[in-house]
KELUM-10165 format. One record per residue (C-alpha): residue number from 1; residue in three letters; x, y, z. Coordinates in nm, 2 decimals, always signed. Example, Ala and Ser with C-alpha at 12.3 -4.5 7.8 and 13.67 -1.06 7.14 Angstrom:
nr=1 rest=ALA x=+1.23 y=-0.45 z=+0.78 .
nr=2 rest=SER x=+1.37 y=-0.11 z=+0.71 .
//
This chain:
nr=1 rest=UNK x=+2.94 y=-1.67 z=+1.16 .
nr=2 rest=UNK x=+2.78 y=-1.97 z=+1.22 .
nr=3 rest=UNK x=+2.40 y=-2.09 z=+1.16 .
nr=4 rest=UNK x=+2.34 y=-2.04 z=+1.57 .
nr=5 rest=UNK x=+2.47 y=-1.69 z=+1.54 .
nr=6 rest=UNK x=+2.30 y=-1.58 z=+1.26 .
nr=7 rest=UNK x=+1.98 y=-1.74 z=+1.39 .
nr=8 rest=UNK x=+2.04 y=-1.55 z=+1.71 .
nr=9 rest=UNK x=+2.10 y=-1.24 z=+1.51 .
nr=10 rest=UNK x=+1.76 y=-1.28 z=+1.30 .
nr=11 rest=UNK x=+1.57 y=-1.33 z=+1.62 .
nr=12 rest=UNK x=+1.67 y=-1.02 z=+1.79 .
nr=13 rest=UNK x=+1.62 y=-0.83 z=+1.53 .
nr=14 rest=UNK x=+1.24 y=-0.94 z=+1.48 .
nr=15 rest=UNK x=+1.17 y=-1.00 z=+1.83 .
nr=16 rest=UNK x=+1.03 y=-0.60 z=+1.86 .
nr=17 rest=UNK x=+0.82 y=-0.66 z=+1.56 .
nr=18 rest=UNK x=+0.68 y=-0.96 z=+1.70 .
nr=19 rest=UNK x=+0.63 y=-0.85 z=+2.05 .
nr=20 rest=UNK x=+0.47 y=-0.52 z=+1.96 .
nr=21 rest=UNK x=+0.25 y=-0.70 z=+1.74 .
nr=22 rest=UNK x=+0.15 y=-0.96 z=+1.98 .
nr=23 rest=UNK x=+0.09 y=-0.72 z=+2.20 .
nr=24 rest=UNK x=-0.15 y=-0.46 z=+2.01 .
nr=25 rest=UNK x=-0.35 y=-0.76 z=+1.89 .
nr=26 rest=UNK x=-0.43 y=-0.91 z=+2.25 .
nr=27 rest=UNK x=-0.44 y=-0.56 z=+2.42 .
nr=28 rest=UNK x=-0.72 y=-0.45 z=+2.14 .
nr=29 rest=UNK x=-0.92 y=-0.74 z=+2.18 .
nr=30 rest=UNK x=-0.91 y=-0.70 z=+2.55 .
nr=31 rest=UNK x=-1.01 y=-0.30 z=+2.50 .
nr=32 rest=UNK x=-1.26 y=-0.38 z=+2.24 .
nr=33 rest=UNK x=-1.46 y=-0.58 z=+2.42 .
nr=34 rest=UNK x=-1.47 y=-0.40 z=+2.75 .
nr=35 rest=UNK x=-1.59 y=-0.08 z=+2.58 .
nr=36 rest=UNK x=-1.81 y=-0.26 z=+2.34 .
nr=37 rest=UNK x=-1.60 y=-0.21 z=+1.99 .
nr=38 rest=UNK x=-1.62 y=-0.56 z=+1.81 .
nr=39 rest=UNK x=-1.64 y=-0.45 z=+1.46 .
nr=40 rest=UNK x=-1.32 y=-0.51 z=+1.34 .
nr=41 rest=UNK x=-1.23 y=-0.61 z=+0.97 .
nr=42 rest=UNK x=-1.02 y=-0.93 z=+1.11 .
nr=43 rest=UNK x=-1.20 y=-1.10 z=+1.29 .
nr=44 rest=UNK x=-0.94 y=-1.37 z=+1.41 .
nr=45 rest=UNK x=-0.63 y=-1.21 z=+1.66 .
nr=46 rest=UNK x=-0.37 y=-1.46 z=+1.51 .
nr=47 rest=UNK x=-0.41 y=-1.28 z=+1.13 .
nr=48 rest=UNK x=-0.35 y=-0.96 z=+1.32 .
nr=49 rest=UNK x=-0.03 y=-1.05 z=+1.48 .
nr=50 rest=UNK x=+0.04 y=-1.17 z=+1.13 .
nr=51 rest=UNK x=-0.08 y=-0.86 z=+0.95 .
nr=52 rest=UNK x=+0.11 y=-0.62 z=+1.21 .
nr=53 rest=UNK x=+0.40 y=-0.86 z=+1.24 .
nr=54 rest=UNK x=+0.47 y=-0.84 z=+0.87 .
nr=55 rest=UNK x=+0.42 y=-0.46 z=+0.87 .
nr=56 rest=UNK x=+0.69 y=-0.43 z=+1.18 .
nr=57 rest=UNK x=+0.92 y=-0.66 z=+1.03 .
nr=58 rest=UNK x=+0.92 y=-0.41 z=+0.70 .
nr=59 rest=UNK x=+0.95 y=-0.11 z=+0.89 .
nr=60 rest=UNK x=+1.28 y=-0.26 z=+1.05 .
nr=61 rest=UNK x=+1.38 y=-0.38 z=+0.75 .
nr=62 rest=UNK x=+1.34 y=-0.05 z=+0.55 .
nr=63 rest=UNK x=+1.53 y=+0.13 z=+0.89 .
nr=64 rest=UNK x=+1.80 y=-0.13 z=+0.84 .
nr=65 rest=UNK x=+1.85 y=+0.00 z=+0.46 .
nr=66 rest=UNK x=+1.80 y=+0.35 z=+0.50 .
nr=67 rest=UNK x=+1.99 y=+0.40 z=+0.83 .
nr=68 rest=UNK x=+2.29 y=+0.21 z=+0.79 .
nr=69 rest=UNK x=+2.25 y=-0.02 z=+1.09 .
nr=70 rest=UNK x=+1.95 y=-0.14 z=+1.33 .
nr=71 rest=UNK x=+1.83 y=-0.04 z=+1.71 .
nr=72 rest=UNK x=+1.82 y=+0.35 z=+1.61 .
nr=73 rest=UNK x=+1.54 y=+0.48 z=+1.77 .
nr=74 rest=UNK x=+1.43 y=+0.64 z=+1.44 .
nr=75 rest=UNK x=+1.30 y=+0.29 z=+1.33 .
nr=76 rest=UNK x=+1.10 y=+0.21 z=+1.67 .
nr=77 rest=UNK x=+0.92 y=+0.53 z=+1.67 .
nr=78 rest=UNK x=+0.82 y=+0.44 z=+1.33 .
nr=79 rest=UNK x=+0.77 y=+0.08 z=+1.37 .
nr=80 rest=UNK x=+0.51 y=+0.19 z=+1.71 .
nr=81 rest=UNK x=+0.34 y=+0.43 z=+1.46 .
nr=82 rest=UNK x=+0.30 y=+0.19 z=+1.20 .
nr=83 rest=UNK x=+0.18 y=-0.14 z=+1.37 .
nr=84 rest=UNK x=-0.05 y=+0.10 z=+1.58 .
nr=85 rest=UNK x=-0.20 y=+0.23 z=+1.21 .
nr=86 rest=UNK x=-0.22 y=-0.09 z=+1.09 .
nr=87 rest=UNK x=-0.40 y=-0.21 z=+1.41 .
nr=88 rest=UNK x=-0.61 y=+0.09 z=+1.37 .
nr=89 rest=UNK x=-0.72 y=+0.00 z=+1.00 .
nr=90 rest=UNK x=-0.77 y=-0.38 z=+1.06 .
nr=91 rest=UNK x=-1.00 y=-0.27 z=+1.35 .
nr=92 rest=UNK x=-1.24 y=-0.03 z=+1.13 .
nr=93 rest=UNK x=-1.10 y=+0.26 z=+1.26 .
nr=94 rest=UNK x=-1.12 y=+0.46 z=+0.98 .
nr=95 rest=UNK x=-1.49 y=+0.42 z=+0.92 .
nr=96 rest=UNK x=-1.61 y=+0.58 z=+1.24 .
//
């Protein structure tokens, strides 16, 4: 395999983790704001793509160990319910 291929591979592999978390984060600050929410814990959106980006990136990792292989849909119904918690916490969720 050469380095193109296996940078290929990497990049699909992540690429859900890092749209979903681009996603939530801009999405969130779009909601927020409309129905008056801004009390989030981070208050920057590029430390929670980070933050959720990391978390998706585990959750397809940890698929990828426990399953045998990735792309089961196992693994993105977890990684939706996990960046969407982690979303939840970094936005205060849990204190209202």
């Amino acid at each position: 395999m050469t380095v193109f291929l296996l940078a290929n591979h990497l990049l699909n592999f992540i690429a859900p983790a890092a749209l979903l978390a681009l996603l939530l984060a801009l999405l969130s600050r779009l909601f927020s704001g409309f129905f008056k929410l801004n009390s989030s814990l981070v208050k920057t959106w590029w430390v929670q793509v980070a933050i959720n980006f990391v978390v998706g990136v585990g959750v397809l990792v940890a698929g990828l160990v426990q399953l045998g292989r990735d792309g089961k849909m196992l693994t993105y119904v977890v990684l939706v319910l996990a960046v969407a918690a982690s979303q939840w916490w970094q936005l205060g969720g849990w204190k209202r």
